[in-house]
FIPAGU-177325 format. One line per 3 residues: their letters; for each residue x, y, z of C-alpha. Coordinates in Angstrom, 3 decimals, padded with zeros to 6 digits. Example, Ala and Ser with C-alpha at 12.3 -4.5 7.8 and 13.67 -1.06 7.14 Angstrom:
BEGIN
as = 012.300,-004.500,007.800 | 013.670,-001.060,007.140
This chain:
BEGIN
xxx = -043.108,-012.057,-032.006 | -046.657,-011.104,-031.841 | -049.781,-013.496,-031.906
xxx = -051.186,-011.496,-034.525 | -048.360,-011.264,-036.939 | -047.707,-013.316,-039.978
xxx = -044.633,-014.743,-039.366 | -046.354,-016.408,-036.074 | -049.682,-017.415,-037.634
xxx = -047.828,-019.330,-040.887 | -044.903,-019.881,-039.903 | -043.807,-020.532,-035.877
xxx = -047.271,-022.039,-035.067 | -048.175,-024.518,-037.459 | -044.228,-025.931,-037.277
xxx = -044.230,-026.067,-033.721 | -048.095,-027.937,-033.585 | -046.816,-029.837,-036.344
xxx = -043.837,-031.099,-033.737 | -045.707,-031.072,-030.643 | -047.903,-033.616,-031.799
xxx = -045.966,-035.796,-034.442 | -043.158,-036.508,-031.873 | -043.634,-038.659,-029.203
xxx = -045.829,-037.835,-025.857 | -042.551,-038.440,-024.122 | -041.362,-035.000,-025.918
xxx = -043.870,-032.801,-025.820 | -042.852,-030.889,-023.078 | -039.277,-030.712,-024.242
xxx = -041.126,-029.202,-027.782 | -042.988,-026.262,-025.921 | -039.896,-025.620,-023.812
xxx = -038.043,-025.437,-026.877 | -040.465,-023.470,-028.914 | -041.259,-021.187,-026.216
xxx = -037.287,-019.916,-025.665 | -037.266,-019.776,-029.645 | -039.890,-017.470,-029.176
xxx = -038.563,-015.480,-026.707 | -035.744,-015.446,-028.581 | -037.623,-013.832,-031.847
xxx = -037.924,-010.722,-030.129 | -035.323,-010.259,-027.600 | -032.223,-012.806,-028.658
xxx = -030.265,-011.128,-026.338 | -032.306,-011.525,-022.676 | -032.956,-015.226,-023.429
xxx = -029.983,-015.543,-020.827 | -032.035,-013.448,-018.861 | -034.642,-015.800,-018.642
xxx = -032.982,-018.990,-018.446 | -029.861,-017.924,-015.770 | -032.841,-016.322,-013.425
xxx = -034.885,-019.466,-013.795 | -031.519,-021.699,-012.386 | -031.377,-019.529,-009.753
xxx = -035.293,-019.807,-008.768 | -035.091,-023.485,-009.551 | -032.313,-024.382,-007.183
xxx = -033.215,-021.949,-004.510 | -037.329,-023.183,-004.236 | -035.364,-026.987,-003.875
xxx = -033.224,-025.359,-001.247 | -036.178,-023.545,001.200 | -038.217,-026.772,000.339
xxx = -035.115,-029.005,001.993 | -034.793,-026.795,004.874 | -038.478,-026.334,005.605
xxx = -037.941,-027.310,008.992 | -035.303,-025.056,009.863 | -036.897,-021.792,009.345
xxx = -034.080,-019.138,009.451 | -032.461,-020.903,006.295 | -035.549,-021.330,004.549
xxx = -036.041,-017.733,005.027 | -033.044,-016.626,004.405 | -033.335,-018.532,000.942
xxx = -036.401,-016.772,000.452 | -035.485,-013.004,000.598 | -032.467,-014.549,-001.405
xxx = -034.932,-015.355,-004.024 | -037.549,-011.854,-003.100 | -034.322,-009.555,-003.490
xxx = -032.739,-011.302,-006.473 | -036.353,-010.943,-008.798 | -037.246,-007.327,-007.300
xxx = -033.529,-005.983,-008.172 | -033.864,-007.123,-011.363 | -036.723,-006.016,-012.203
xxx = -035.919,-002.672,-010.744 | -032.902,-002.632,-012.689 | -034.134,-002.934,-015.781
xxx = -037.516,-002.002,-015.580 | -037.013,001.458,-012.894 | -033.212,002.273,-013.394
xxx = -034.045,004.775,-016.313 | -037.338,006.483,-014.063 | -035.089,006.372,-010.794
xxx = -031.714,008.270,-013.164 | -034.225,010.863,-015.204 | -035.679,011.966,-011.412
xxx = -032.271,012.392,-010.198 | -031.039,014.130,-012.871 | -034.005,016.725,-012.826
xxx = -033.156,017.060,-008.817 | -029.505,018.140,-009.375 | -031.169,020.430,-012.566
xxx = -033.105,021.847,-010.038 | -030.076,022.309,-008.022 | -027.996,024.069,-010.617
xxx = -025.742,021.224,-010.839 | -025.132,020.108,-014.543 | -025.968,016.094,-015.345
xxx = -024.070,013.863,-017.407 | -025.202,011.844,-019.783 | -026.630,007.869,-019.373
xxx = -027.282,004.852,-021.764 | -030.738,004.066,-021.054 | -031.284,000.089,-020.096
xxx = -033.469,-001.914,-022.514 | -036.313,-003.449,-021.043 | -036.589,-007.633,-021.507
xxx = -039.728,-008.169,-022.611 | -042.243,-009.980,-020.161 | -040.241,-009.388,-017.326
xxx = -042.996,-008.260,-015.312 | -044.911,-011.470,-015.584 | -042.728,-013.773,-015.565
xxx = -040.767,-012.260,-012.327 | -044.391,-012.502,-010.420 | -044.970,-016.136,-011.345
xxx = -041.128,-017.193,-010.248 | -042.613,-014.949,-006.436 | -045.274,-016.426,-006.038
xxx = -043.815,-020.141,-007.129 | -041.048,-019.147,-004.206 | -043.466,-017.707,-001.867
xxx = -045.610,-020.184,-002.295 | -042.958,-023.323,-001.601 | -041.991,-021.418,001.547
xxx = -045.648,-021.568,002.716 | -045.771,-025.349,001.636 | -049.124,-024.496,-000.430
xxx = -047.322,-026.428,-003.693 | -043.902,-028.422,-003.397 | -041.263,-027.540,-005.408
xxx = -040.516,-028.404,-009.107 | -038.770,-032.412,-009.127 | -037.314,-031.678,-012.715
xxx = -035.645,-028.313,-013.788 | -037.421,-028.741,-017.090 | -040.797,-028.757,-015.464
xxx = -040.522,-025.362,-013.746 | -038.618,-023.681,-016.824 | -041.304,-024.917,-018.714
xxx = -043.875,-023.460,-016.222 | -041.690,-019.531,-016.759 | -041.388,-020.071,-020.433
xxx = -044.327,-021.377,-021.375 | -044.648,-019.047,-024.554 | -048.610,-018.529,-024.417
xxx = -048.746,-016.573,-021.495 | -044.502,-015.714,-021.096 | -044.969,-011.754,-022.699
xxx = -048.184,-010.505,-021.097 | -050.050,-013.352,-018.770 | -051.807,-014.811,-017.565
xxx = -049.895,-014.655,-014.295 | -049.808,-018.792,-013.343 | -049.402,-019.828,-010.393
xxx = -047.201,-022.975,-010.264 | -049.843,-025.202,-007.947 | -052.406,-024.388,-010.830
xxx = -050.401,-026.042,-013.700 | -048.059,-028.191,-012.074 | -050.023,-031.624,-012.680
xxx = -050.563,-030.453,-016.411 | -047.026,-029.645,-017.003 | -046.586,-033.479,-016.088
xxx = -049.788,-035.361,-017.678 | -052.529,-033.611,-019.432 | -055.410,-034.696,-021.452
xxx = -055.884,-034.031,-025.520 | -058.248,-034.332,-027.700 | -060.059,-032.864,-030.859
xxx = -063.012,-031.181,-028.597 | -060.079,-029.642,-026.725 | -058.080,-028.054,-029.509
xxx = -060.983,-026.683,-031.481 | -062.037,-025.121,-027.985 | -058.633,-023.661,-028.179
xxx = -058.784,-022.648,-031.837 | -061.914,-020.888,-030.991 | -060.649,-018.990,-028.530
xxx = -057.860,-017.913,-029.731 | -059.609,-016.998,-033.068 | -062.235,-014.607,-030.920
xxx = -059.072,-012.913,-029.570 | -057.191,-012.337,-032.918 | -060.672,-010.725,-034.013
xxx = -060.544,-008.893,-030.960 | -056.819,-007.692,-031.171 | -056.845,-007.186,-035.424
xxx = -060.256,-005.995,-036.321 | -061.322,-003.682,-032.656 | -058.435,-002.506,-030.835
xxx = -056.519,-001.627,-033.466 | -058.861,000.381,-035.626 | -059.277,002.126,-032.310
xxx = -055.936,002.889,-031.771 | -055.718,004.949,-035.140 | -058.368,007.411,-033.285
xxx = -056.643,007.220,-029.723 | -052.957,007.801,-031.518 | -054.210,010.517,-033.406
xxx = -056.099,012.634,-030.758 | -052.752,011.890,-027.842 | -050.489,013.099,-031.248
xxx = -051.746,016.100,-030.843 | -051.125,019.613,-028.831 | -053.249,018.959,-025.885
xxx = -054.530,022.672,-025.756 | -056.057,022.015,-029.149 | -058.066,019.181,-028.597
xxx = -061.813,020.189,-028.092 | -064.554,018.473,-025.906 | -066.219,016.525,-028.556
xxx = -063.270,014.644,-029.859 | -061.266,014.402,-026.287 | -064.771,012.494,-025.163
xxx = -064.641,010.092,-028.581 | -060.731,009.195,-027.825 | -060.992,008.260,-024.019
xxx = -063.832,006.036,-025.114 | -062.130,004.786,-027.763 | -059.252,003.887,-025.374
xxx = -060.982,002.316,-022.420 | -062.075,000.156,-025.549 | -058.871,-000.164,-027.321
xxx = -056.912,-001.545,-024.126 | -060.035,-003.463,-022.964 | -059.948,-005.567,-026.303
xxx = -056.100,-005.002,-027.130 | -055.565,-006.916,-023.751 | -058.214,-009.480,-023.203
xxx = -057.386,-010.476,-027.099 | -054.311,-011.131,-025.879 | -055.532,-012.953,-023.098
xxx = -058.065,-015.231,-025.094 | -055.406,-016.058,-027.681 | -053.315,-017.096,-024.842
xxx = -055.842,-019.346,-023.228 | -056.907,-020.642,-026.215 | -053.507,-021.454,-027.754
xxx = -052.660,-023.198,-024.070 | -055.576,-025.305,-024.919 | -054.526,-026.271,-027.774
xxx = -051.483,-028.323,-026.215 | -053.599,-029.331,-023.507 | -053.326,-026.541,-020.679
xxx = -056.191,-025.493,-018.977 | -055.092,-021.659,-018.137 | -057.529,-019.438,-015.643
xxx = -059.114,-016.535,-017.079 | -058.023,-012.699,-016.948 | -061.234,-010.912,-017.807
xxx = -064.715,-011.442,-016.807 | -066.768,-008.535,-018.803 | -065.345,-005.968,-016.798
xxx = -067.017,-002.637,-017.893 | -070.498,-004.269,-016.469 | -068.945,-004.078,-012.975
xxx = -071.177,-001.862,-010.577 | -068.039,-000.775,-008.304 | -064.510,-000.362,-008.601
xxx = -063.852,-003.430,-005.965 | -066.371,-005.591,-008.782 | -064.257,-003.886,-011.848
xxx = -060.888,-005.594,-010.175 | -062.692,-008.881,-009.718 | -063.475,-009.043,-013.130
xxx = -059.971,-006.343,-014.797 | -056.803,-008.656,-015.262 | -057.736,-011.312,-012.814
xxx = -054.286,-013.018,-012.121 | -052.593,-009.548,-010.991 | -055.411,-008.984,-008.810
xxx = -054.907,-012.297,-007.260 | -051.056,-011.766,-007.152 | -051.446,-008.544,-005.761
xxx = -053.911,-009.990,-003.140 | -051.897,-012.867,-001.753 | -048.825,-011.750,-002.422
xxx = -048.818,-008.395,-000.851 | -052.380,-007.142,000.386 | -052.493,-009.924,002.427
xxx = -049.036,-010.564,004.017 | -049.615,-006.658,005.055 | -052.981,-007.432,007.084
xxx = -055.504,-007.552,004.521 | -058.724,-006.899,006.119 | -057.771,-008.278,009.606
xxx = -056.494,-005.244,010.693 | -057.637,-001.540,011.751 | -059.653,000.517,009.067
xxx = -056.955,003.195,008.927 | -054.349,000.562,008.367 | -056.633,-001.156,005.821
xxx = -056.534,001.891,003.955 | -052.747,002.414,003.794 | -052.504,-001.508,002.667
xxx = -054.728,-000.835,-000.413 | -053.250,002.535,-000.812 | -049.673,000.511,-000.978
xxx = -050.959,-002.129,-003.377 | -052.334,-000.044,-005.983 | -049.803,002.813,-005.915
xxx = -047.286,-000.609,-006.812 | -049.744,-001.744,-009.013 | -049.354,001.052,-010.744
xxx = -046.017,001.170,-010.799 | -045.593,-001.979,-011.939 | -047.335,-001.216,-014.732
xxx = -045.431,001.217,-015.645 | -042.268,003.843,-014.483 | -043.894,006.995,-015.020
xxx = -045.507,009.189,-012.249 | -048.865,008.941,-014.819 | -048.981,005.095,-013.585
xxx = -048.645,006.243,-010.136 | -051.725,008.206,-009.901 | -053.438,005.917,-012.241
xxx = -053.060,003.102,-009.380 | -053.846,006.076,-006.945 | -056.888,006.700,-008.565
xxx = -058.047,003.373,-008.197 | -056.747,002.565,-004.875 | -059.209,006.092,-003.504
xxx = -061.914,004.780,-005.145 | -061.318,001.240,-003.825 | -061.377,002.601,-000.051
xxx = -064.562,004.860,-000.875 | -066.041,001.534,-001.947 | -064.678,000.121,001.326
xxx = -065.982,003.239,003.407 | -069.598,003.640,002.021 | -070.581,003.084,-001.704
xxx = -070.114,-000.757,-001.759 | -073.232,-000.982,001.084 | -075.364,001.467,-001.054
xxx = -074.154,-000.055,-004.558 | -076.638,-002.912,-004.611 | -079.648,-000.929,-003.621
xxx = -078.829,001.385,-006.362 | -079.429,000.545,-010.389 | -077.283,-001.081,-012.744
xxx = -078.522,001.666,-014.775 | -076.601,003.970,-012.510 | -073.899,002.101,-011.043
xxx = -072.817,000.245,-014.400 | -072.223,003.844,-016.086 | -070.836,005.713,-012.909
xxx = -067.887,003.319,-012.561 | -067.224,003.064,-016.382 | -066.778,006.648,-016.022
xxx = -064.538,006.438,-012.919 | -062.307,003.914,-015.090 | -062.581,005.546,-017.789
xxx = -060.961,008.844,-015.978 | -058.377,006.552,-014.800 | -057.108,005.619,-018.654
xxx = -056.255,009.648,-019.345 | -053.291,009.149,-016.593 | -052.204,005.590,-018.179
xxx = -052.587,006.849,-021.691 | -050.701,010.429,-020.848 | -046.923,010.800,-021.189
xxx = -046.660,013.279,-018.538 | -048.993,014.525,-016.150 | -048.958,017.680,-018.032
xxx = -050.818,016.022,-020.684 | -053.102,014.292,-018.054 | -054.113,017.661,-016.726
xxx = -054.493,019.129,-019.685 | -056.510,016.376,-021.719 | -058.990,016.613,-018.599
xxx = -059.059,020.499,-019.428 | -060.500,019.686,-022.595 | -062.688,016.643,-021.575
xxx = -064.758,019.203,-019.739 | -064.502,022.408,-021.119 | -067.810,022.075,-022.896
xxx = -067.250,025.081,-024.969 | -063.986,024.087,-027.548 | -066.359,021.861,-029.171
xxx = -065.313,021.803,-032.423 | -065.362,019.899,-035.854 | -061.400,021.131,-037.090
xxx = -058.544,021.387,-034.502 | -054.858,021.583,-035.859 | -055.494,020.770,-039.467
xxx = -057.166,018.105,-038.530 | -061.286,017.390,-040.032 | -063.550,015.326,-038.706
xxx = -063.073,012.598,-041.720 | -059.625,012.873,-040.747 | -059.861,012.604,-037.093
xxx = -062.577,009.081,-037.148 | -063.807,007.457,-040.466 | -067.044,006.083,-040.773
xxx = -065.444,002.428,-040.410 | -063.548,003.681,-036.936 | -067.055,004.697,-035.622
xxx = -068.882,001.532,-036.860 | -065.998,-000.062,-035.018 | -066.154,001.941,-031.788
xxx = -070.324,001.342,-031.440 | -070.058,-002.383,-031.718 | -067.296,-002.140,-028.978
xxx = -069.906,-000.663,-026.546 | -072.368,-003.106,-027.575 | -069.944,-006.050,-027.358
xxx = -069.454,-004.492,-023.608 | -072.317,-003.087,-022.078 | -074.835,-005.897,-023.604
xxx = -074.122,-008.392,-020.996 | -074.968,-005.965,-018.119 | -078.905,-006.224,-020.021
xxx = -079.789,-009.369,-017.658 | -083.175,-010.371,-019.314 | -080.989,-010.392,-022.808
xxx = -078.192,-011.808,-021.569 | -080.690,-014.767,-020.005 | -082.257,-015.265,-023.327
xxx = -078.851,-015.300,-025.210 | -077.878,-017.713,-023.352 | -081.052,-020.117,-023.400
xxx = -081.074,-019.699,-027.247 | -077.382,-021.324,-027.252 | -078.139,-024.280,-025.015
xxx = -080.822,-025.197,-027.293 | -078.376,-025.450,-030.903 | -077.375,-028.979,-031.167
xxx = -073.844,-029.560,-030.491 | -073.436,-030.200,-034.642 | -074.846,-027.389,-034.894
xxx = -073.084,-025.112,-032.511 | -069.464,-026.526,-034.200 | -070.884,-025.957,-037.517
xxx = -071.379,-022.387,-036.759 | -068.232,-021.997,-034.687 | -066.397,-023.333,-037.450
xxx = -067.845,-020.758,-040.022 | -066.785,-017.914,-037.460 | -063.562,-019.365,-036.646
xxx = -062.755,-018.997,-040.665 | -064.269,-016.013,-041.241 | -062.046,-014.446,-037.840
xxx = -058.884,-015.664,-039.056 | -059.503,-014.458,-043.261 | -060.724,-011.051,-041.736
xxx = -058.096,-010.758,-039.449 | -054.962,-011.715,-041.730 | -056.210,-009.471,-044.276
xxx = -056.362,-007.134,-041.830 | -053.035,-007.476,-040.433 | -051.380,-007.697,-043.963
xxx = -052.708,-003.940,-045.052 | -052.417,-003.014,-041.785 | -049.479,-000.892,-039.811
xxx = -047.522,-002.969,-037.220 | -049.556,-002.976,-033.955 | -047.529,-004.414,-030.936
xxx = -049.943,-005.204,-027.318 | -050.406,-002.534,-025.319 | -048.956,-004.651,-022.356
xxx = -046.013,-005.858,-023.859 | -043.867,-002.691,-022.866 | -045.152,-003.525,-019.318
């Protein structure tokens, strides 16, 4: 079930904030749990056992290494239980098909013939929800948060149907005293209903206008794409999963809010970021921080020798890549970042603050934005051939392959696509940004939830229009 989908927005939401907060306090948890395997449930039925066998096993286990703390090989060996148990399955399901279609091409390559598989479905939001139950493990064995008292508690904390499809990633110390007392209160909930309004807008009325003009340019031959319109779709796509994501991310904050959760945030403006190191500060925050203490760290971090530093960020982002994804296209596309994360390392990141935004800001928009051809691309074929026609300056054209320019973006897709770049890049403007920001503090508060009411209804009429005469538009990172 999406966020921005009818049957969510009139039907599961209001019945399940109608429940949480008619029923007693003593319920409410026992309400989200609920609601949040019913949702689950909506769009894979059949990996809700999935979910709740793997979250017994976690459950028991994180009890288990936090009994035996003191005797460290059985803590341990309760731990790699746990490690092996969440990696194989997510290999499994997420890998097997990559891991079968590379074999099969070896023994093609061979001469040998290859049978035929059934490829494995993929549950949805198994990537997040396998990283929260390793770092909850990981960080029990560390004794940096005890374990859950009540099952309920921590299958709450996997479930919890906000964040279960596509993040945040949550660590368990950072909700734990929520899951058990939390504060409401009208201020609260109309934060949340703003911010999850904000995202709708961003998911309904941006990235998916965009899409229509990144679908319709990767639809095509990739030999017949000229310069002019390649340029237009990879800037339509940085945008696209830029909004398609954090909209997911705000709606999930906001509707967390809503029932009292106080989630951290995933994006922080990222396309004003000066480096790549700054873009990954700022780019899906909570895999950043997984991948940081989770793996960069336990490898040496920065506490060991340069060349070895190298290889460890070379490692993470190669898996971060991966993880995103089992195509060789992710690969290089955590590659990509993970070079320009040691040239940051090596020499740019000393010279990057002498040098203006003006410069910097653009140059490592660009270097992202080179990045999205290999995540967007099916094959690297593609990839290599879409950056054939980003730069050959002379198939600049206004019909390729039937296709005319009214065709290709209408006037409503490039209205769309400027205020994206606006919505952006403004921020990076400092004196604006400083004035912006002095002109709110001044509105009276009545004032400032007078006009944030007026938005918030004019977000959500836009948007359901929108999504009612629109085509069905899943999140980019829910096949992640």
């Amino acid at each position: 079930m999406l966020f921005s989908s009818l049957p969510f927005l009139f039907l599961f939401l209001p019945i399940f904030l109608l429940a949480y907060y008619l029923l007693p306090r003593s319920l409410r948890n026992i309400v989200v749990l609920v609601f949040s395997y019913l949702f689950y449930a909506w769009g894979a039925p059949m990996f809700v056992l999935v979910l709740f066998g793997t979250t017994i096993i976690d459950y028991v286990l994180g009890r288990l290494i936090a009994r035996y703390a003191t005797k460290g090989n059985v803590s341990r060996l309760f731990l790699w239980i746990s490690l092996l148990s969440n990696v194989g399955l997510l290999v499994y399901f997420k890998y097997a098909n990559f891991f079968v279609g590379e074999f099969q091409v070896l023994l093609s390559s061979f001469g040998f013939s290859s049978s035929s598989f059934v490829a494995i479905a993929l549950p949805i939001g198994i990537s997040f929800f396998t990283f929260q139950k390793i770092s909850y493990i990981v960080d029990v064995y560390r004794g940096t948060t005890p374990p859950a008292k009540k099952f309920t508690d921590f299958a709450l904390y996997i479930a919890l149907f906000p964040q279960l499809i596509a993040g945040p990633i949550v660590r368990y110390h950072d909700i734990a005293s929520q899951i058990i007392s939390r504060t409401h209160s009208f201020k609260k909930f109309f934060s949340g209903l703003w911010r999850f309004s904000i995202g709708l807008g961003k998911k309904v009325l941006i990235a998916n206008e965009l899409s229509q003009i990144v679908d319709t340019v990767f639809a095509l031959p990739v030999e017949s794409i000229p310069f002019t319109y390649a340029w237009i779709a990879i800037l339509a796509y940085a945008f696209q999963i830029y909004f398609d994501f954090s909209g997911y991310s705000d709606m999930a904050i906001g509707l967390s809010r809503m029932i009292g959760f106080d989630i951290l945030e995933n994006f922080r403006l990222p396309y004003i970021s000066r480096t790549i190191t700054e873009f990954w500060r700022r780019w899906h925050i909570s895999l950043s921080r997984f991948m940081r203490e989770y793996l960069y760290i336990p490898l040496g971090g920065n506490r060991v020798s340069a060349v070895r530093m190298y290889g460890n960020l070379w490692i993470v982002f190669l898996l971060s890549g991966f993880w995103h994804g089992a195509a060789w296209t992710f690969v290089i596309w955590g590659a990509w970042h993970g070079f320009f994360l040691m040239c940051d390392k090596m020499f740019f990141k000393a010279y990057a603050k002498k040098i203006s935004g003006l410069i910097t800001v653009p140059l490592t928009f660009f270097i992202v934005s080179m990045g999205w051809v290999f995540f967007r691309s099916e094959t690297l074929s593609y990839a290599w051939g879409f950056f054939n026609a980003l730069f050959n300056v002379f198939s600049i054209g206004t019909v390729f392959s039937g296709i005319a320019w009214g065709e290709f973006i209408t006037h409503r897709g490039l209205f769309v696509l400027v205020i994206a770049l606006l919505i952006s890049f403004i921020p990076a403007i400092v004196p604006l940004s400083k004035k912006v920001i002095q002109w709110i503090s001044c509105i009276s508060p009545i004032k400032k939830v007078a006009f944030q009411s007026v938005c918030i209804v004019f977000l959500l009429l836009v948007s359901v229009m929108a999504i009612t005469n629109d085509a069905f538009h899943p999140f980019i990172y829910f096949r992640f």
